[in-house]
C-alpha positions in Angstrom: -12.4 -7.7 25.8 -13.8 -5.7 28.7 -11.4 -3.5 28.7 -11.7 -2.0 25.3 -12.3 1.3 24.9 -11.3 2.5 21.0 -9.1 1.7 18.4 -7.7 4.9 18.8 -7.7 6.0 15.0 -9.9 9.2 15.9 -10.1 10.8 19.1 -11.7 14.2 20.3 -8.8 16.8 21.1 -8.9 20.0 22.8 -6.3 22.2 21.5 -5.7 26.0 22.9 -6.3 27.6 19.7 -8.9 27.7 17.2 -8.1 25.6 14.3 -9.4 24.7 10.3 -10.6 21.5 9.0 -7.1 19.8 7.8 -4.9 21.6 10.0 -2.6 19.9 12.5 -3.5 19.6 15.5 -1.4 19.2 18.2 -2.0 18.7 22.1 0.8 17.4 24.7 2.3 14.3 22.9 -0.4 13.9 20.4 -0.7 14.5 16.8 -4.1 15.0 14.5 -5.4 16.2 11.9 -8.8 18.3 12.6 -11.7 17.0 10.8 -13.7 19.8 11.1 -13.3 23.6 12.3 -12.7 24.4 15.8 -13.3 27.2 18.1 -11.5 27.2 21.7 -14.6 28.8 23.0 -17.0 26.5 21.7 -15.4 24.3 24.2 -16.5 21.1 22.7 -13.3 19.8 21.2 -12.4 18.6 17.6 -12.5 15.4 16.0 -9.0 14.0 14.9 -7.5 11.6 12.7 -4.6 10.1 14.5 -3.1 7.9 12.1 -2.4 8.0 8.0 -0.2 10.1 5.6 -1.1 13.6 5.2 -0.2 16.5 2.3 0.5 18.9 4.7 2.3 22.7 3.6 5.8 22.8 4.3 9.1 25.1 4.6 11.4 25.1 2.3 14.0 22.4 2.2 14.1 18.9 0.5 12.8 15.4 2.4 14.3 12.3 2.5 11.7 9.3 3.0 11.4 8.4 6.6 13.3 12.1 8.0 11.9 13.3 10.9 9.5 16.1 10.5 8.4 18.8 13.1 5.4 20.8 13.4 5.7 24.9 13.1 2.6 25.8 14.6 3.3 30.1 14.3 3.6 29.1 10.1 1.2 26.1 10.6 3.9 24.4 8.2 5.8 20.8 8.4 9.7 21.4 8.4 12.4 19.4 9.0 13.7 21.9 11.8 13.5 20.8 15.5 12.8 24.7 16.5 13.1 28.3 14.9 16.7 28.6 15.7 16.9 31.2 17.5 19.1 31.9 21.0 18.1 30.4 24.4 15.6 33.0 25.2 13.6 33.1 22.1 13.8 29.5 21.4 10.7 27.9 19.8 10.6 24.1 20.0 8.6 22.5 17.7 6.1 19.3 18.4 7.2 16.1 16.3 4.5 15.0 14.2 5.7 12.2 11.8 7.9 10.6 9.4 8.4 12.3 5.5 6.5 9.6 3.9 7.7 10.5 0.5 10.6 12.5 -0.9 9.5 16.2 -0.9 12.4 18.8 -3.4 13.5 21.8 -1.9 11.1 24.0 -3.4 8.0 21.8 -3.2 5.5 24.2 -0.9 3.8 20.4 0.5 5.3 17.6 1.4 3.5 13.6 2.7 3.4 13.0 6.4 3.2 10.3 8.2 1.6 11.4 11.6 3.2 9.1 14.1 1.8 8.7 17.7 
């Protein structure tokens, strides 16, 4: 095809904060995992894997297979919360990065994610 630019597996993002090898990475609607480290002032963006299951850390609280899972990029932790709960005006929303891919107990500190794109 002419047209074909990528699979789209990997793709360089350019996130607003400086980020670790393994961390989530997450930049208007999509969801990585950085392969290497990345400074925002070295301005030359991060590699990212796109797709796969990742052992990423997590809050506490069981996992059902399949449950939606959110990304709390202050605790750089997976949760199953959709924000920080708190009132209107210090309301964090949090980006939604996958699917549990496994069942994860309450007090497991990581839990397998999907990424989902």
């Amino acid at each position: 095809m002419k047209n074909f630019a990528q699979t789209g597996s990997r793709l360089r993002l350019f996130p607003s904060v400086d980020v670790a090898a393994g961390e989530v990475v997450t930049v208007g609607g999509l969801v990585g995992i950085a392969f290497a480290n990345y400074q925002v002032a070295d301005g030359d963006g991060v590699v990212c894997d796109l797709s796969g299951v990742y052992e990423l850390p997590k809050a506490a609280g069981a996992w059902t297979q399949g449950q939606k899972i959110y990304y709390n990029h202050v605790n750089k932790i997976a949760t199953t919360a959709a924000d920080n709960g708190l009132s209107s005006g210090s309301k964090v929303e949090y980006a939604v990065i996958g699917l549990a891919a496994d069942v994860a107990t309450a007090d497991a500190v990581t839990g397998q994610v999907l990424l989902k794109n």
